[in-house]
VEXTORKOL-718720 format. One record per residue: residue in three letters; x, y, z negated of N, C-alpha, C in turn. Coordinates in steps of 0.2 Angstrom, whole numbers, padded with zeros to 4 digits, always signed. Example, Ala and Ser with C-alpha at 12.3 -4.5 7.8 and 13.67 -1.06 7.14 Angstrom:
2
ALA+0066-0028-0039+0062-0022-0039+0066-0016-0039
SER+0064-0011-0035+0068-0005-0036+0064+0000-0039
This chain:
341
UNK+0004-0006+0000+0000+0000+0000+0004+0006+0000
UNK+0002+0010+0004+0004+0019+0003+0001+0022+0002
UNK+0005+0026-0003+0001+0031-0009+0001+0037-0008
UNK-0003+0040-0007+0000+0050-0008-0003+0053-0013
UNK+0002+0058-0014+0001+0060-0021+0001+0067-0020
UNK+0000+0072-0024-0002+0080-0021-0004+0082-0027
UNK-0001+0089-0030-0002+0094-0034-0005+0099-0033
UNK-0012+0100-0035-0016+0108-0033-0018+0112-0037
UNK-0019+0119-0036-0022+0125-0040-0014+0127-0043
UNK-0015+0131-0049-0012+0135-0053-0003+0128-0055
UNK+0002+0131-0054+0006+0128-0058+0007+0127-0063
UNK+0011+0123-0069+0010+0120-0075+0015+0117-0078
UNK+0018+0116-0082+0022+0112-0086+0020+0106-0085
UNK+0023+0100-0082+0021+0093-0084+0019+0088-0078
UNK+0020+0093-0072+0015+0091-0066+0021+0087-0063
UNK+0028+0087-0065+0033+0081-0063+0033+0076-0067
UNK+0034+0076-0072+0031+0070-0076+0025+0067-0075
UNK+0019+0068-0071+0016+0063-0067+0017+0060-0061
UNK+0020+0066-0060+0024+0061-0050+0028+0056-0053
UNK+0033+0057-0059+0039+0053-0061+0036+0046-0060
UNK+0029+0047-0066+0027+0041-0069+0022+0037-0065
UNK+0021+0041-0058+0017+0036-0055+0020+0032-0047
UNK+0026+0038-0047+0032+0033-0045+0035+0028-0044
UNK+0039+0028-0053+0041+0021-0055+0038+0017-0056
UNK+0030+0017-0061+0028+0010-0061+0025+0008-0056
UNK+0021+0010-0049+0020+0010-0043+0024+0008-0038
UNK+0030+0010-0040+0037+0005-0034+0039-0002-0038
UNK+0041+0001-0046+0044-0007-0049+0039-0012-0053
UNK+0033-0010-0051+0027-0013-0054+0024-0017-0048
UNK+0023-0013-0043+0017-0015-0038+0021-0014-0032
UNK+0027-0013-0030+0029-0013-0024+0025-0008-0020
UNK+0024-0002-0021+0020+0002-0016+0025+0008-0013
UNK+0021+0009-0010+0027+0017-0006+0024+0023-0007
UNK+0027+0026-0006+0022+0032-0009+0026+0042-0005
UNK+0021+0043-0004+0022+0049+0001+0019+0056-0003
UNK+0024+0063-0003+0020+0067-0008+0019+0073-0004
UNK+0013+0076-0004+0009+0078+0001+0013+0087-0003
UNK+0016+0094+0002+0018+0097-0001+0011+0105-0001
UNK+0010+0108-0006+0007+0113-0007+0000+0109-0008
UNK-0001+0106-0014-0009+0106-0012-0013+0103-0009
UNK-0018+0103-0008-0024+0100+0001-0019+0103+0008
UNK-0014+0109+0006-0011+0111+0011-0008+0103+0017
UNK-0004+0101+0011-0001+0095+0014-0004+0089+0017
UNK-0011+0088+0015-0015+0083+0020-0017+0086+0025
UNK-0019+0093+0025-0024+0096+0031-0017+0097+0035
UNK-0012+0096+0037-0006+0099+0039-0003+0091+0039
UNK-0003+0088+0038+0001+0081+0040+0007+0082+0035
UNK+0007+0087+0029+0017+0089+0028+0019+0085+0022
UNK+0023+0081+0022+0021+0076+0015+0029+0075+0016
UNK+0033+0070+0011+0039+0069+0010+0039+0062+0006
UNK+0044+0058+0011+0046+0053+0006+0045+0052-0003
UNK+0044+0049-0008+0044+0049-0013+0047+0042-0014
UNK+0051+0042-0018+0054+0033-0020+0057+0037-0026
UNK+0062+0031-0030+0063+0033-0037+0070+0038-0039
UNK+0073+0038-0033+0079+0043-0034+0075+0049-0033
UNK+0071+0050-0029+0067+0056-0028+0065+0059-0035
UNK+0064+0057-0040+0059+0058-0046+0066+0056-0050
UNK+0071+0056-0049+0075+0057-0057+0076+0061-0058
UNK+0079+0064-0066+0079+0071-0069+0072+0075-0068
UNK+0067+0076-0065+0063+0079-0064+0059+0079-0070
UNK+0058+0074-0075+0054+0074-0082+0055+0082-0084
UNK+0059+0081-0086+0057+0091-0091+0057+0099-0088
UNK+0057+0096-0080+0058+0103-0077+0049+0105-0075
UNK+0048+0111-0077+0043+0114-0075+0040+0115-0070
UNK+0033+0117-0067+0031+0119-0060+0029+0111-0057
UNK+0031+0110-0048+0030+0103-0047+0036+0104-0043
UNK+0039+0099-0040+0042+0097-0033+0042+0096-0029
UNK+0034+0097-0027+0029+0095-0021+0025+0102-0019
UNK+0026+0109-0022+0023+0113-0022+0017+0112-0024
UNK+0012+0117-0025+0004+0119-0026+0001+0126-0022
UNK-0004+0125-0021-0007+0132-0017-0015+0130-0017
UNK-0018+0136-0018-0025+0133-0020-0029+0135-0011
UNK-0028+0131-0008-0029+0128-0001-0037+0123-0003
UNK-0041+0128+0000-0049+0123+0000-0051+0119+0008
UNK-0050+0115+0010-0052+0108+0015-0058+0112+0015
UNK-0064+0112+0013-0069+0113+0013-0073+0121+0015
UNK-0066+0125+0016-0066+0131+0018-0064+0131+0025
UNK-0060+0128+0027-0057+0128+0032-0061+0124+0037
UNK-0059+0126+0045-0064+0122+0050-0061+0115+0052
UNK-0067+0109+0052-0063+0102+0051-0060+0101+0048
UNK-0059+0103+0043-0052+0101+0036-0055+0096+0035
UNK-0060+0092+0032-0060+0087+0032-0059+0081+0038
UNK-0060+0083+0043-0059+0077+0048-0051+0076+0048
UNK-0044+0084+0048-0041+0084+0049-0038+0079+0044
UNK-0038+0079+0039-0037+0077+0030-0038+0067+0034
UNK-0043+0066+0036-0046+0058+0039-0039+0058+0043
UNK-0038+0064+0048-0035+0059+0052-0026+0059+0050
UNK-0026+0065+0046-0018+0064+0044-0016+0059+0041
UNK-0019+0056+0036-0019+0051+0032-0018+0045+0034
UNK-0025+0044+0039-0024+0038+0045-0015+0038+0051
UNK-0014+0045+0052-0009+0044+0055-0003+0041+0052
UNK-0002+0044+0045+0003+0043+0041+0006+0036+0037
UNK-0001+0034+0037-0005+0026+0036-0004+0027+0026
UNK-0008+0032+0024-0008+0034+0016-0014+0031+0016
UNK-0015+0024+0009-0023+0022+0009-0022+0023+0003
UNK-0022+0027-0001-0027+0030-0005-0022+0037-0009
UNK-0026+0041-0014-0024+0048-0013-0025+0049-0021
UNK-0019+0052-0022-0018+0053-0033-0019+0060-0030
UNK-0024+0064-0034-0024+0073-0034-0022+0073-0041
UNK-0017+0076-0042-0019+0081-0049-0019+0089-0048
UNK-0023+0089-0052-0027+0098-0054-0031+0099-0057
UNK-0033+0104-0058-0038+0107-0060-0047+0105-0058
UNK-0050+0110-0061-0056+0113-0056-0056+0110-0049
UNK-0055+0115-0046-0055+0117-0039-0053+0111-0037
UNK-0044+0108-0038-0041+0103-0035-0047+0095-0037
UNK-0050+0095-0042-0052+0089-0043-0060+0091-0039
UNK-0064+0097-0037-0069+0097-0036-0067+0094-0029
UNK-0063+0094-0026-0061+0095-0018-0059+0087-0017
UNK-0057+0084-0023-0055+0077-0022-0063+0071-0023
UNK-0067+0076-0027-0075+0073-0030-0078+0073-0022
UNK-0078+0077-0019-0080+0079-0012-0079+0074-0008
UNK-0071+0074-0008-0071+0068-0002-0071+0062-0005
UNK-0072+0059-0010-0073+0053-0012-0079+0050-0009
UNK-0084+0057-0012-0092+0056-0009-0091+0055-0002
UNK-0087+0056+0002-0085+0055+0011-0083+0048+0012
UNK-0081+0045+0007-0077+0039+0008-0071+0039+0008
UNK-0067+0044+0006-0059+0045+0003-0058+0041-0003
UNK-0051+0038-0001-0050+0034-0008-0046+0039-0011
UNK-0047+0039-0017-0045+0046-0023-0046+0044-0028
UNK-0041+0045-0033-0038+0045-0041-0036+0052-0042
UNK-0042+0055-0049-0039+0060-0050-0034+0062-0057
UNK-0032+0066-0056-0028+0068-0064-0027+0073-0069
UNK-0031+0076-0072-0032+0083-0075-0026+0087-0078
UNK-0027+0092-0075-0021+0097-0076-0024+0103-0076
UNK-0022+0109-0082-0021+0115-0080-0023+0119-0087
UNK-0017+0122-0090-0016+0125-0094-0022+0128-0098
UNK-0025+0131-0096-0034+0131-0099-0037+0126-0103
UNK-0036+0119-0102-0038+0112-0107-0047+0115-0105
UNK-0049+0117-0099-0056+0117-0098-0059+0113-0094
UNK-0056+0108-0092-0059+0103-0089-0064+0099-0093
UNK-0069+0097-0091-0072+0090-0095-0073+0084-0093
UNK-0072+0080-0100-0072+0073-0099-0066+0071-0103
UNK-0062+0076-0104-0055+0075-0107-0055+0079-0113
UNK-0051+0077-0118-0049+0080-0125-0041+0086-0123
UNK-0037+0085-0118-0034+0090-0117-0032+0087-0113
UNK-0027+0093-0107-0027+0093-0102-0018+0095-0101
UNK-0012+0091-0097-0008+0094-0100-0004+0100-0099
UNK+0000+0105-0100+0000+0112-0097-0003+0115-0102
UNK-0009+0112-0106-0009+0118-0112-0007+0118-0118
UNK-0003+0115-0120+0001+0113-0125+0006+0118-0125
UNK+0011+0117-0119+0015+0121-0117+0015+0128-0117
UNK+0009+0131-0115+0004+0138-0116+0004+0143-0120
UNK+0001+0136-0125-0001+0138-0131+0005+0141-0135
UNK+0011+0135-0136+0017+0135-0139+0019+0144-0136
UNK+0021+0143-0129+0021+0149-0126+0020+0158-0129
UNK+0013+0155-0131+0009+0162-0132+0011+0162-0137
UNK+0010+0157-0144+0014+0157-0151+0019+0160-0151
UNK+0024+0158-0148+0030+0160-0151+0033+0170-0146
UNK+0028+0171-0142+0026+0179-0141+0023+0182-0149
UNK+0017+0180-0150+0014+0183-0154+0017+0181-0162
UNK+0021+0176-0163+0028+0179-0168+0032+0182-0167
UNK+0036+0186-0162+0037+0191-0159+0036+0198-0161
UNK+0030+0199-0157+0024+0205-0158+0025+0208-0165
UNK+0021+0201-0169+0021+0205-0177+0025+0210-0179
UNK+0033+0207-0178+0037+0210-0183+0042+0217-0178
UNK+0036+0219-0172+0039+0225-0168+0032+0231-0169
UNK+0025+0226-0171+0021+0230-0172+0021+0232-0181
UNK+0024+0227-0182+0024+0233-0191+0028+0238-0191
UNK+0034+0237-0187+0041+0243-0188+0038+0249-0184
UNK+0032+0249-0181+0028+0257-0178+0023+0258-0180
UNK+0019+0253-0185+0012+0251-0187+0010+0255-0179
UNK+0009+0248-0176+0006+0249-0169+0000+0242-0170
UNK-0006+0246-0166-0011+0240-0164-0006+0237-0157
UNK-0007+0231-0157-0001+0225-0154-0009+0221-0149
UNK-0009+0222-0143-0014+0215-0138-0009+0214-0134
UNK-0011+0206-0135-0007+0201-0133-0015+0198-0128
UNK-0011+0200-0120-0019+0196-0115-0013+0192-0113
UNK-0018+0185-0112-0016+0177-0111-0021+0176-0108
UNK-0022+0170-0101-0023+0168-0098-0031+0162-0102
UNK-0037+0162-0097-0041+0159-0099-0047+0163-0096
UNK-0050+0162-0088-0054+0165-0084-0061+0163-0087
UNK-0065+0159-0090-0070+0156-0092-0069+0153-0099
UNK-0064+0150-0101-0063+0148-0107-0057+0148-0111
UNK-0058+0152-0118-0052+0154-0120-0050+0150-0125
UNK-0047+0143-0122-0043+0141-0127-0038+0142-0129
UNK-0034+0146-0127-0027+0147-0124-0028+0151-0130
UNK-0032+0159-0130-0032+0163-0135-0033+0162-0142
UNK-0037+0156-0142-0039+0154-0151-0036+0150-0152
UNK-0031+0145-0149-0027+0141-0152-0019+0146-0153
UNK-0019+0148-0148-0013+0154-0150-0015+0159-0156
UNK-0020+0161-0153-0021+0167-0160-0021+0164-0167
UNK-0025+0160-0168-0025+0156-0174-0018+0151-0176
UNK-0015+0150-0172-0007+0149-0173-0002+0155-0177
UNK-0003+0159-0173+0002+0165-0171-0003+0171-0178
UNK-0008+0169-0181-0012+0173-0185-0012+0181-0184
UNK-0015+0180-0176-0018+0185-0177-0024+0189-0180
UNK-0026+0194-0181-0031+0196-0182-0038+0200-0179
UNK-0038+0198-0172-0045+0198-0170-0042+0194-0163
UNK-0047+0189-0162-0046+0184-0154-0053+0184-0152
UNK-0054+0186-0146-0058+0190-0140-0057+0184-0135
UNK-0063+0182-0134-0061+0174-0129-0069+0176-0124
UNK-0069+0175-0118-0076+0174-0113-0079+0171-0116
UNK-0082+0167-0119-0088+0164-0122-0093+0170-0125
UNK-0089+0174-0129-0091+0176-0133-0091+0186-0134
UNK-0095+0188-0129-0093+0198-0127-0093+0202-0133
UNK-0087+0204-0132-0085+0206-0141-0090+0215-0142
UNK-0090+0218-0148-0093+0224-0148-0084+0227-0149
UNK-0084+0233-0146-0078+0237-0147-0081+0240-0153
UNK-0084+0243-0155-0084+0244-0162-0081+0241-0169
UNK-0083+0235-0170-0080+0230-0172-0076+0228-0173
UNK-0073+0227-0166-0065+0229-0164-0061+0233-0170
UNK-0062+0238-0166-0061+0246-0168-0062+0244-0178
UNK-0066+0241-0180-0068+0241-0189-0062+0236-0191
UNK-0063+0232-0185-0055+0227-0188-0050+0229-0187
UNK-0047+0234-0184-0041+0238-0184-0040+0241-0189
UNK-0044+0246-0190-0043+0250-0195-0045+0246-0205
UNK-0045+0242-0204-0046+0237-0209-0040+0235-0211
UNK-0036+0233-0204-0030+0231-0207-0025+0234-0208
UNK-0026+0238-0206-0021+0246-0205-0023+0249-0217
UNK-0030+0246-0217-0029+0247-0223-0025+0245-0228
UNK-0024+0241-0226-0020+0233-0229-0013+0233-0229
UNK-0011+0238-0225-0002+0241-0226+0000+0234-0220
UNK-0005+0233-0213-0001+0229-0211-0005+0228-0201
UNK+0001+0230-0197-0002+0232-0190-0006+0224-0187
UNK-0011+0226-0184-0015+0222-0181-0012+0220-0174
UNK-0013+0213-0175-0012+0210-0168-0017+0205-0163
UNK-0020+0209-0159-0027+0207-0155-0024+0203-0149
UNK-0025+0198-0150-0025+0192-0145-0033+0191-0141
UNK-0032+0192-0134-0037+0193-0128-0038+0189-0122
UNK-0041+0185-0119-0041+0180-0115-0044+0186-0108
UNK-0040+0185-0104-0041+0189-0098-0049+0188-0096
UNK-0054+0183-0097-0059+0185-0093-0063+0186-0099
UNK-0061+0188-0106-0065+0192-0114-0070+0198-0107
UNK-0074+0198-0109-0079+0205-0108-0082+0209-0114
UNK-0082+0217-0114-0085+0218-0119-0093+0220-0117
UNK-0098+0221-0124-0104+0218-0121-0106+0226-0117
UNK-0104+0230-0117-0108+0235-0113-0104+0234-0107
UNK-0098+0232-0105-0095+0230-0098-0094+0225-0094
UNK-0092+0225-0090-0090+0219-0086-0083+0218-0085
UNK-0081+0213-0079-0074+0209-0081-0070+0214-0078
UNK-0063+0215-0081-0059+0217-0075-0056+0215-0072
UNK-0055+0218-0067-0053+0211-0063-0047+0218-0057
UNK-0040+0212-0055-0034+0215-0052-0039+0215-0043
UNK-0042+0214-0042-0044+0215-0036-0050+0213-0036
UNK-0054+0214-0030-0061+0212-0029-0061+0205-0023
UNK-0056+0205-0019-0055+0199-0018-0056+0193-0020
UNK-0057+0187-0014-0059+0181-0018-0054+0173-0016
UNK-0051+0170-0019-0049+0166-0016-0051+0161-0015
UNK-0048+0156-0010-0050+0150-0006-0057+0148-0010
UNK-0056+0148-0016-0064+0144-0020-0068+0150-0024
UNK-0069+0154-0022-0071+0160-0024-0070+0165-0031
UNK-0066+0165-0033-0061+0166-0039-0060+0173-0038
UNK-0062+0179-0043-0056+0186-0042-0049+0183-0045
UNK-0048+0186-0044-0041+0188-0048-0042+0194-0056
UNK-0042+0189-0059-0043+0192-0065-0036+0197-0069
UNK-0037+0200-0075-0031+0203-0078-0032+0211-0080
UNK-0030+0212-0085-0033+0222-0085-0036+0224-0092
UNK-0038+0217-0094-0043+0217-0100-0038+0220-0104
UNK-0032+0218-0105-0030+0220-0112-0028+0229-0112
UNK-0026+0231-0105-0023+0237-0106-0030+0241-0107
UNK-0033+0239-0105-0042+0244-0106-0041+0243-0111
UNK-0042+0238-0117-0043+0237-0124-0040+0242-0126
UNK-0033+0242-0124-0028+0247-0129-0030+0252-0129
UNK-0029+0253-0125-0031+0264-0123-0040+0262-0127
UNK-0045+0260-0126-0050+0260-0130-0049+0261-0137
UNK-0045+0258-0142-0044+0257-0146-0041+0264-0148
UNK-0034+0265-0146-0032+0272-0147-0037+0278-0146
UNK-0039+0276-0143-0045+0284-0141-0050+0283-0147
UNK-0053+0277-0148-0058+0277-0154-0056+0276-0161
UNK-0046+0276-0163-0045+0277-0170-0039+0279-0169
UNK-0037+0284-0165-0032+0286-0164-0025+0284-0166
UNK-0027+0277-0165-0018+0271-0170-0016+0269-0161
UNK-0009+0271-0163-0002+0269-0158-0006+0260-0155
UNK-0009+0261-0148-0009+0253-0146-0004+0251-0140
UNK-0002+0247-0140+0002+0246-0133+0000+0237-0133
UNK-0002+0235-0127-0003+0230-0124+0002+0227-0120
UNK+0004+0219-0119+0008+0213-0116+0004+0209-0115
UNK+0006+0209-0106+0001+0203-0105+0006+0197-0101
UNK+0005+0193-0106+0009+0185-0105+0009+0183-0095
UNK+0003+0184-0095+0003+0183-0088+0005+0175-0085
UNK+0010+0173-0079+0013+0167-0080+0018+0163-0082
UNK+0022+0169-0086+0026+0166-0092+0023+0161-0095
UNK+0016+0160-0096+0012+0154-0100+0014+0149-0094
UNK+0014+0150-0090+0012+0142-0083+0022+0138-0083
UNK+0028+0143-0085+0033+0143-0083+0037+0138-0087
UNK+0042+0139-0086+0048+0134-0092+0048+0125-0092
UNK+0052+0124-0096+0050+0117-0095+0046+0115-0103
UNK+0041+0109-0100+0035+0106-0105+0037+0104-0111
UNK+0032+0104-0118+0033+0103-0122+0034+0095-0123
UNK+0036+0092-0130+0036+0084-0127+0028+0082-0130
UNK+0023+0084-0132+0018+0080-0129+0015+0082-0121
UNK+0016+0088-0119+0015+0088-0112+0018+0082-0106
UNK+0024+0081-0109+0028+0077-0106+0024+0069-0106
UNK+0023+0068-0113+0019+0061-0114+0015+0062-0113
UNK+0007+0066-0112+0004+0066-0110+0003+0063-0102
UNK+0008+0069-0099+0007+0067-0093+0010+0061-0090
UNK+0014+0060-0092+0018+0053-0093+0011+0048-0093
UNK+0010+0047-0097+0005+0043-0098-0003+0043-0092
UNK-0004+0048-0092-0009+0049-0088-0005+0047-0080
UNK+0002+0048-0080+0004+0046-0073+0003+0037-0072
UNK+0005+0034-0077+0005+0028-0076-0002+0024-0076
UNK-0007+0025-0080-0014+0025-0080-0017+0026-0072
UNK-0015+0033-0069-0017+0032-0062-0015+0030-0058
UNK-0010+0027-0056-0007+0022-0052-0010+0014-0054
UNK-0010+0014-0060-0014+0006-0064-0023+0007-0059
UNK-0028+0015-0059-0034+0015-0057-0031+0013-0049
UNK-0026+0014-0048-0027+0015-0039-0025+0006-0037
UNK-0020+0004-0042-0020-0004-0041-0026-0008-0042
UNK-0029-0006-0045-0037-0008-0047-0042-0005-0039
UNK-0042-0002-0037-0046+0000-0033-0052+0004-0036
UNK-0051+0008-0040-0058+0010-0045-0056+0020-0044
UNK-0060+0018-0036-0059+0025-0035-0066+0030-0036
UNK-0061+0036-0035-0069+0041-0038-0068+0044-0046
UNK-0063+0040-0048-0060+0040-0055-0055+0044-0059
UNK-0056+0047-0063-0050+0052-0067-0048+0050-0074
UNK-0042+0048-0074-0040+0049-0081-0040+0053-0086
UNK-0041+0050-0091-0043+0056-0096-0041+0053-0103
UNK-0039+0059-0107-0038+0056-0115-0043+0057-0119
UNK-0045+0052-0122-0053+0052-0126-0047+0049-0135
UNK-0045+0054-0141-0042+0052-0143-0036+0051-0142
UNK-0031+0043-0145-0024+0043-0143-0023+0040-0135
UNK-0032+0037-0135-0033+0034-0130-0035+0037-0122
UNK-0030+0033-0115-0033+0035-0111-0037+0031-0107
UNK-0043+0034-0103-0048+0032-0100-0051+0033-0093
UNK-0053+0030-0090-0057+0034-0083-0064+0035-0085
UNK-0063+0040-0082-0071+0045-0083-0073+0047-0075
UNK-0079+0048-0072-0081+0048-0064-0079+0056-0063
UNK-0075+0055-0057-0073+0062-0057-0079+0070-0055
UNK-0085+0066-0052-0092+0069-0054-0094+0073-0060
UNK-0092+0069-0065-0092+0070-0073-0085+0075-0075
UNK-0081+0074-0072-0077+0078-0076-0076+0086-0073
UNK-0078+0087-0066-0080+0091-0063-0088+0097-0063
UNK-0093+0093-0068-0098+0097-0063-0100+0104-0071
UNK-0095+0102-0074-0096+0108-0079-0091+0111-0084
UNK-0087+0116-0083-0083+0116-0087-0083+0115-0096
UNK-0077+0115-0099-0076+0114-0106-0077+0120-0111
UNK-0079+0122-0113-0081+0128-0116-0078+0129-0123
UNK-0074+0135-0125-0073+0136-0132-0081+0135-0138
UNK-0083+0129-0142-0089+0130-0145-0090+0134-0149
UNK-0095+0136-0153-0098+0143-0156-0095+0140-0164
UNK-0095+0136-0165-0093+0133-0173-0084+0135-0173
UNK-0083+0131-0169-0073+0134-0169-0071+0142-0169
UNK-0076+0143-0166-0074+0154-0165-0078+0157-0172
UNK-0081+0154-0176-0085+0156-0182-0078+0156-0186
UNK-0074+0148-0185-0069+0148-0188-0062+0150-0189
UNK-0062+0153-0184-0056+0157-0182-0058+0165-0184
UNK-0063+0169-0185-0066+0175-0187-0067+0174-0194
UNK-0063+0169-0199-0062+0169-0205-0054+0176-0207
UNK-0053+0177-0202-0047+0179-0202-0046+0187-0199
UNK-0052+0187-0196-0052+0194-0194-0052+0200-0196
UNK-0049+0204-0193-0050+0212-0200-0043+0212-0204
């Protein structure tokens, strides 16, 4: 059997340790061959792919990003990209197809399944909003990311008693911001779930500014406040209908300054969260999920996404881990606003 293999959407810590791991035990397990398709959907709809075997994937475990590229390229966008995708495949003689990604990447792989594409998905993307999974890997690494910023921050926001926003990535769901924030103990976390009142804000600022000690507001890029809308770097939309989010934290500041007139300045993590090399559960995680997908594709049980349920992992239909995102719950954010102010 010939395997391809393909990394889409957003970059991430961990996406070479599942090539790693579904290379080896695929070649010295199962004797397969395996082809790594480069940027994305790019690489099927485009025929551009590259040997994979086991020398191709040494040292690669702790490095960051992929080696196959990423691009968020939609088949489904494009004219015939699906037939094109049929007949690359066929040329190439690839029978069945490992996607890891995201959203978009796995909603694109759910699609052609229902076409009759053989497909094994694998979740990824620094967000942990996919569902069907208990984490997703990339955000570990994130998280860790954003932490060791926001210990940072503290000890430059006390030397000016400055209000300190730290915006971190999370277009729909701020997990990134409440496990960082409540890591990193800040004092107000602003996640999309939940559109914050600037007032409030503003009351927990000056709260802690009571307190002999500067405020540090962690803010997930697509937070809204409630009389507003999103901000967004562009009006643009890409291949899967996405703006380009970012902006929220600098708006915050300057609001905050004009409403209690305390020194704010805003850092926005940006993709510094996506960059470096993976933490070591990131590594095991993905590790683990690489070897698991390569076991569903030897099984023939396609349509299928690995997932960690626990310490255990699982296949879940990739319909189901697709058709609704992971949400921060209302109980967790009550918990986290123990600290606020």
């Amino acid at each position: 059997m010939r395997v391809g293999v393909l990394t889409g959407g957003g970059d991430c810590p961990g996406l070479n340790a599942v090539i790693r791991a579904v290379v080896r035990k695929g070649i010295q397990q199962y004797g397969y061959e395996f082809l790594g398709f480069r940027d994305g959907w790019r690489g099927p709809l485009e025929g551009d792919a590259r040997p994979l075997d086991v020398q191709a994937v040494r040292g690669i475990l702790p490095r960051g990003g992929t080696i196959l590229g990423s691009s968020r390229t939609n088949p489904f966008k494009i004219e015939n990209g699906v037939e094109r995708i049929r007949e690359n495949l066929a040329k190439l003689g690839v029978d069945a197809l490992i996607a890891i990604g995201g959203e978009d990447t796995l909603g694109v792989a759910t699609k052609l399944h229902d076409l009759g594409v053989k497909v094994v998905g694998v979740p990824k993307t620094i967000d942990n909003d996919l569902n069907a999974t208990d984490y997703t890997f990339g955000f570990d690494t994130a998280v860790n990311i954003a932490t060791e910023a926001i210990d940072r921050l503290h000890t430059t926001a006390e030397s000016h008693r400055r209000v300190q926003v730290v915006e971190v990535m999370g277009r729909h769901a701020g997990w990134i911001a409440i496990h960082a924030g409540m890591a990193g103990g800040a004092n107000v976390i602003l996640i999309p779930e939940e559109p914050f009142d600037l007032d409030q804000v503003c009351a927990w600022v000056e709260s802690r500014f009571r307190s002999n000690y500067s405020p540090i507001i962690v803010i997930a890029e697509g937070a809204v406040p409630k009389e507003g809308q999103l901000v967004r770097q562009s009006q643009e939309l890409d291949a899967f209908g996405h703006v380009r989010l970012g902006g929220i934290g600098e708006v915050l500041a300057a609001e905050i300054e004009k409403r209690t007139g305390k020194e704010s300045r805003c850092v926005v993590l940006g993709h510094v969260q996506r960059g470096g090399t993976p933490t070591a559960f990131d590594r095991w995680l993905a590790t683990r999920f690489g070897l698991h997908a390569i076991d569903a594709v030897h099984d023939g049980d396609w349509g299928k996404m690995v997932a960690l349920r626990g310490t255990d992992i699982v296949r879940v239909p990739l319909a189901e881990a697709t058709k609704e995102l992971k949400v921060v719950p209302k109980e967790l954010y009550e918990e986290a606003k123990t600290f606020f102010g």
